[in-house]
C-alpha positions in Angstrom: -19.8 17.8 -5.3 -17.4 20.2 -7.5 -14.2 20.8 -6.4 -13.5 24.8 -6.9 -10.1 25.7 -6.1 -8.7 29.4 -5.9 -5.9 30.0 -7.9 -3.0 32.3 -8.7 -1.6 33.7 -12.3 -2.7 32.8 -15.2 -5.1 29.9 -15.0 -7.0 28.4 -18.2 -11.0 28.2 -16.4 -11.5 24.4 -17.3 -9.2 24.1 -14.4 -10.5 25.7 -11.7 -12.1 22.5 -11.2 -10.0 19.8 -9.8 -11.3 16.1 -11.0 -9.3 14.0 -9.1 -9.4 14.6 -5.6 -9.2 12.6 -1.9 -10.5 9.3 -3.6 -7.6 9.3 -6.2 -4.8 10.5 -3.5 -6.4 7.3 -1.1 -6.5 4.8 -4.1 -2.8 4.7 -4.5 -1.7 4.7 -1.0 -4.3 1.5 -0.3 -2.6 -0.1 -3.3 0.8 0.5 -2.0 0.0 -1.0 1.6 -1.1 -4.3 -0.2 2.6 -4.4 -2.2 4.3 -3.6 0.8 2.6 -6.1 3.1 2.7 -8.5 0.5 6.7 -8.2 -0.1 7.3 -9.2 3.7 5.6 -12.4 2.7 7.2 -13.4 0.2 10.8 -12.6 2.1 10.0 -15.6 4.3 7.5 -17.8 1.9 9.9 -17.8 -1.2 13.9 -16.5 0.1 13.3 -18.4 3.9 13.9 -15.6 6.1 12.6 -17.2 9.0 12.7 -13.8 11.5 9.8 -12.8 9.7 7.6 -15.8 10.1 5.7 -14.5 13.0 4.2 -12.3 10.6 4.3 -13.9 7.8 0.8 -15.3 7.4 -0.5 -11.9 9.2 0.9 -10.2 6.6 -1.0 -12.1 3.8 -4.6 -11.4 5.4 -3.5 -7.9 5.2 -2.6 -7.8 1.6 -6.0 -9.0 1.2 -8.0 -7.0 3.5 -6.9 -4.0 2.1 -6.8 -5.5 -1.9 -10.8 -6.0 -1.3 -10.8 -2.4 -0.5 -8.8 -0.8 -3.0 -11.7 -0.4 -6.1 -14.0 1.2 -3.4 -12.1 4.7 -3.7 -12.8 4.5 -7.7 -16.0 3.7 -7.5 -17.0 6.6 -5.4 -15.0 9.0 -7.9 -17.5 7.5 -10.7 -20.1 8.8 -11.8 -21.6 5.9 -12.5 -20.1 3.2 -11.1 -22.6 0.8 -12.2 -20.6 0.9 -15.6 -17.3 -0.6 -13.4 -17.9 -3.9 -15.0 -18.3 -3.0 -18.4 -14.1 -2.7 -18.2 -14.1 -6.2 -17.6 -17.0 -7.3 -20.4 -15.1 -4.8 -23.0 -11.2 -4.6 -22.2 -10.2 -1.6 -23.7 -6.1 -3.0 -23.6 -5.1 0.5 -24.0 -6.2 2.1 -21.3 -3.8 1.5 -18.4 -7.0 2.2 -15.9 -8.9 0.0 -17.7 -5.8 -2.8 -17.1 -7.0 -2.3 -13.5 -9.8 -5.0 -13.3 -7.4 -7.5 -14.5 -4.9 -6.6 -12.1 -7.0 -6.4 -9.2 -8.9 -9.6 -9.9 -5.4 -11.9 -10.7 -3.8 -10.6 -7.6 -7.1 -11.4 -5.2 -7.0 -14.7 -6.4 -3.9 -15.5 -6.4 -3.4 -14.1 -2.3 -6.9 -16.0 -1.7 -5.4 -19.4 -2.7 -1.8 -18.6 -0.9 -3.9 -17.9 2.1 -5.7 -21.1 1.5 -2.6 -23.1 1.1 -0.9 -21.3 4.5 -3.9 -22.5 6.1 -4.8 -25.8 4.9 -3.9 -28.0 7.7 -5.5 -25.6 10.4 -8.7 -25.3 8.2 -8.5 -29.5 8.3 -8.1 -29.3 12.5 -10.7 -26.3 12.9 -13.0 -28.6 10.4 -12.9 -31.8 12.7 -13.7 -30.0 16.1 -15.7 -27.0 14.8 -19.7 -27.2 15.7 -22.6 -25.4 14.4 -22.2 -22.6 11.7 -18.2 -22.3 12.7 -17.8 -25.9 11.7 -19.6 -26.1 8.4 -17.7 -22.8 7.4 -14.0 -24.4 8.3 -15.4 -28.0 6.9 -16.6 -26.2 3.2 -12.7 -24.5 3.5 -11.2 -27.7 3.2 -13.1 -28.4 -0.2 -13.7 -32.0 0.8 -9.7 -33.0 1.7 -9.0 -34.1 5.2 -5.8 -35.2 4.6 -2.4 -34.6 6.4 0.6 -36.0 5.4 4.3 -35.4 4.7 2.9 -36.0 1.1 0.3 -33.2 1.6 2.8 -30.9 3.3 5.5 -30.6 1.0 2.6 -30.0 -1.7 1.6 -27.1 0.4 4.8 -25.8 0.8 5.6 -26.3 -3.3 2.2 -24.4 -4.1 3.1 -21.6 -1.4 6.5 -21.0 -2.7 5.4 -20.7 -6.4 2.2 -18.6 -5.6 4.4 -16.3 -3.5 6.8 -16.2 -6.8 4.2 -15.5 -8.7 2.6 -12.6 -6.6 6.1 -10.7 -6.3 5.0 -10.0 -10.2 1.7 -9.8 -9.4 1.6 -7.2 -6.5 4.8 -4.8 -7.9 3.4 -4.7 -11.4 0.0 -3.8 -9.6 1.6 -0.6 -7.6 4.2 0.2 -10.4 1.1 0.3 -12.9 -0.3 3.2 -10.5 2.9 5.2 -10.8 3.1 4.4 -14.9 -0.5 5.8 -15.1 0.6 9.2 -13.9 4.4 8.8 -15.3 3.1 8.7 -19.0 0.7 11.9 -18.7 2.7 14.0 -20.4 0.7 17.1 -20.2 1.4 17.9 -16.6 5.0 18.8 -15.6 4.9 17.5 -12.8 3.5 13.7 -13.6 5.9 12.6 -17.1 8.7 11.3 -15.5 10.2 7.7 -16.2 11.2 7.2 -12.8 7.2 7.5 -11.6 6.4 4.0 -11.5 9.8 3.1 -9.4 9.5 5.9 -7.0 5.5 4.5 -6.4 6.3 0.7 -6.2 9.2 1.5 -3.3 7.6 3.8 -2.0 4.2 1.4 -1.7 6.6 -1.5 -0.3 8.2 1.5 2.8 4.5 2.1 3.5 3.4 -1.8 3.7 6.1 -2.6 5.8 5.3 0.3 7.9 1.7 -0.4 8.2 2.8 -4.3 9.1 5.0 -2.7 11.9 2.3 -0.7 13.6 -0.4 -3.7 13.4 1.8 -5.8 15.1 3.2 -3.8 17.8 -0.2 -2.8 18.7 -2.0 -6.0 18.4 1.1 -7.2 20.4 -0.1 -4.9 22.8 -3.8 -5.8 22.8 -2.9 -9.1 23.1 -0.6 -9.2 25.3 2.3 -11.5 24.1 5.3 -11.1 24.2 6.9 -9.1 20.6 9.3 -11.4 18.7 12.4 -8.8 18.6 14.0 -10.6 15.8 11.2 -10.2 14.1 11.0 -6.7 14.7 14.9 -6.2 14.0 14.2 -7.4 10.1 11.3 -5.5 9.7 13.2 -2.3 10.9 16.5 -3.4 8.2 13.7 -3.7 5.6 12.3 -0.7 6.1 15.3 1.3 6.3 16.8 -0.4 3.1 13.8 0.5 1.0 13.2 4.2 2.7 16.6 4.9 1.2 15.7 3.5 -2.1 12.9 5.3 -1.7 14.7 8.8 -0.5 17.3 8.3 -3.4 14.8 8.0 -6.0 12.8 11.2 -4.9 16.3 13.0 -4.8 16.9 12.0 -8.0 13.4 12.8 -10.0 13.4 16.5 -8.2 16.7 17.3 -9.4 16.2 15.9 -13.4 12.9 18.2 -13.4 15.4 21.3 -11.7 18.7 20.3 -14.2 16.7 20.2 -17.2 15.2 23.6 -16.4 12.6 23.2 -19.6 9.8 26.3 -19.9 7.6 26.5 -16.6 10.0 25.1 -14.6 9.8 28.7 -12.5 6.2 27.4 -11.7 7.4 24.0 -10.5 9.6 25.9 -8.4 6.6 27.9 -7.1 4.5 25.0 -6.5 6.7 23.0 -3.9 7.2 26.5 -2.2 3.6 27.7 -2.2 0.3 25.4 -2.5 2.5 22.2 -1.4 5.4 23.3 0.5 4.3 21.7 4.2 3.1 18.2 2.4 6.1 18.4 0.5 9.4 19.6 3.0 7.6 18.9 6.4 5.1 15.8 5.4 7.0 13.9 3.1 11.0 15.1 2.9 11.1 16.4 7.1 9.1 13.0 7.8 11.5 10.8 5.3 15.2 12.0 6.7 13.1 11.9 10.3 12.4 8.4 10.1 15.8 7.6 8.3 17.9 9.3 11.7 16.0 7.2 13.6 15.8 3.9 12.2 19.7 4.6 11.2 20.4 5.1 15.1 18.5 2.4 16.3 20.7 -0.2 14.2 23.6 1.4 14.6 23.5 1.3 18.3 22.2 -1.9 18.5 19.1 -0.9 21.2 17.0 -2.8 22.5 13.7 -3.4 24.3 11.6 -0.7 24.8 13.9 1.4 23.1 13.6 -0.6 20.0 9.8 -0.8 20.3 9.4 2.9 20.3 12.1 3.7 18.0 11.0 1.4 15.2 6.9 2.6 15.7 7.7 6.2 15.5 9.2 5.5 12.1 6.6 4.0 10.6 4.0 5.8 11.9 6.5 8.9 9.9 6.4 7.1 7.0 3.0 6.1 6.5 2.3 10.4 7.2 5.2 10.7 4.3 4.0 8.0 1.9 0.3 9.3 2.0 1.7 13.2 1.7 3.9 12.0 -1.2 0.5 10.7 -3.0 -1.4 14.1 -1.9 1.8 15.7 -3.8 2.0 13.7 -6.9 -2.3 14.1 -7.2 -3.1 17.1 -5.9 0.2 18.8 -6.5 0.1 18.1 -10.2 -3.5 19.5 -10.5 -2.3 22.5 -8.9 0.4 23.3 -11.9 -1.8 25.2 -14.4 -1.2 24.1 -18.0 -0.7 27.2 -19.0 2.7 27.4 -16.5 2.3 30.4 -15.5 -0.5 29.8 -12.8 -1.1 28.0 -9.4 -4.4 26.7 -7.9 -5.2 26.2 -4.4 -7.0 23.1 -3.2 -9.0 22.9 -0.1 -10.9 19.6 0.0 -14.7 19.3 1.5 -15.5 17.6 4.9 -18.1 16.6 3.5 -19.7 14.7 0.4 -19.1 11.7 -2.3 -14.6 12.3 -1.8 -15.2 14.6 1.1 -12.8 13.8 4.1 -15.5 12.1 6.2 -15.9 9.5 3.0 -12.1 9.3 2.8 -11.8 8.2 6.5 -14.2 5.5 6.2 -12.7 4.2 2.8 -9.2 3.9 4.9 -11.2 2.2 7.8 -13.2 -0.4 6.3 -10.0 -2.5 5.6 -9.1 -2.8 9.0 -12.6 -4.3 9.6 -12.1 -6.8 7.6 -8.6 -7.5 8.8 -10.4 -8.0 11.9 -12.7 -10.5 10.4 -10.4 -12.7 9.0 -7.7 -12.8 11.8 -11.1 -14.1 14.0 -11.9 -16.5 11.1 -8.0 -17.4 10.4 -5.9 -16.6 13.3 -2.5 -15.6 12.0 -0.8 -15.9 15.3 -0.9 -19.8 15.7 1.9 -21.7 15.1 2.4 -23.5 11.3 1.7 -26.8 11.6 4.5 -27.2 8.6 7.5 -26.3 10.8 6.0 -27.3 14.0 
């Protein structure tokens, strides 16, 4: 389905089309919840920040839930996605997209065998007492070793801890390589900027932790256990820390395009008060200092209980709404600066069709089905058997 958009000035007609559209702005922000997730991981895994072991494993089947997920987006912007593999038959090492396959097949990996480590001793128990399809499904898991030791435990732990070192790289170079893709296009104003692949890779972690927030209040809630407030405590210093490194690095890109003031930077000006202006000041910035108020009230008072609950939730629930309006921005926004600099488009995007928002919907759902999956295969919410 072509993407028309109205538009405003003086527009060259090659661009009344826009080419990247809902599956591009999606791709990104599913990227950036796997970094994020990921990161609270490896806070306890590798640095020992105990608070956040009740979601520490939890957090790890959501990296990879929504990692499975994150090609699907592409694939639907193809046009023939039947070509997909030829990236990984014939590496093209210059194209940063085509750097993608690599990327996404390392990190999957390397979560799959962190996951495998985290649960080695419960795949051994599940494996002796399991019956019928269950059983042989835990008992192929354990890939033939039944052992449990103090030997096999502190192998465990070593291969955890360096797997988790390794995926910091692993799952920040995969979100900052998103924000470096748009960074070095030089031809749009609004994408060359060096501070691109920062302002995505924080930004990806605020949104993870977020995400990792709202799952576990609510499946707190479904559950119906009790929510670990120390827990919840970290995850709300984390997410503050990051939103203002986050917030700070936003500030600081807007006002280097504003001070140099190079030719077109009228139309820039024009842009974040015309096509953009609610996804930018009410989405993204209103959302950002919103969430920051909050979050900074809620540890400066100290509160507690309920209070905390709510508090914490209604911030990340902003900042997943800012993150994703950031990505609309940075994708849509910069499609709507004409080349020539003196013209705006308008983009409306389809209900329907291939990156309609019907499609776009599902893409962001079918990662929480498999989260669902695995925490029924793997449940995250048992205690590890390590530190028993």
């Amino acid at each position: 389905m072509e993407r028309f958009a109205t538009f405003t000035g003086y527009v060259f007609p090659n661009e009344t089309d826009i080419p990247w559209s809902l599956m591009i702005v999606i791709y990104p922000y599913i990227t950036g919840l796997v970094a994020g997730s990921f990161t609270v991981a490896t806070f306890y895994h590798v640095f020992g920040v105990t608070r956040f072991k009740p979601v520490a494993r939890f957090a790890l089947l959501t990296s990879l839930s929504f990692m499975i997920f994150v090609p699907v987006p592409l694939l639907l912007h193809l046009g023939h996605p039947e070509r997909a593999l030829n990236v990984m038959l014939t590496p093209h090492l210059t194209s940063a997209f085509a750097a993608f396959g690599f990327f996404a097949a390392f990190y999957v990996i390397l979560v799959t065998l962190e996951i495998w480590f985290s649960y080695r001793e419960d795949i051994v128990v599940w494996a002796r007492e399991g019956k019928g399809l269950r059983g042989q499904f835990y008992r192929a898991l354990t890939l033939g070793s039944y052992e449990i030791s103090a030997t096999t435990r502190a192998y465990d732990a070593k291969w955890i801890k360096a797997l988790a070192i390794v995926g910091i790289a692993g799952a920040h170079g995969l979100h900052g390589y998103v924000g470096f893709v748009f960074g070095s296009l030089k031809s749009r104003e609004w994408w060359g900027s060096d501070l691109m692949p920062a302002i995505f890779l924080v930004s990806a972690i605020v949104s993870g932790i977020s995400i990792l927030i709202v799952l576990y209040l609510l499946i707190s809630r479904f559950r119906q256990t009790p929510i670990d407030k120390t827990c919840l405590k970290g995850l709300a210093y984390m997410l503050w820390g990051f939103l203002i490194f986050a917030m700070v690095l936003e500030f600081l890109e807007f006002a280097n395009i504003v001070y140099k003031g190079r030719e077109g930077v009228e139309t820039i000006m024009a842009l974040v008060a015309g096509p953009i202006w609610f996804s930018v000041w009410v989405l993204q910035v209103g959302g950002s200092v919103a969430a920051f108020i909050i979050l900074t009230y809620v540890i400066w008072r100290g509160t507690q209980d309920r209070r905390l609950i709510v508090g914490v939730l209604v911030s990340a629930v902003l900042m997943l709404i800012a993150v994703l309006a950031m990505r609309w921005n940075v994708v849509i926004g910069g499609q709507e600066l004409s080349k020539t600099m003196h013209g705006l488009l308008y983009f409306y995007p389809p209900v329907l069709g291939r990156e309609g928002l019907l499609a776009t919907v599902i893409v962001f759902a079918l990662p929480f089905g498999m989260l669902w999956v695995l925490t029924k295969l793997l449940p995250p919410w048992l205690p590890d058997p390590r530190h028993a």
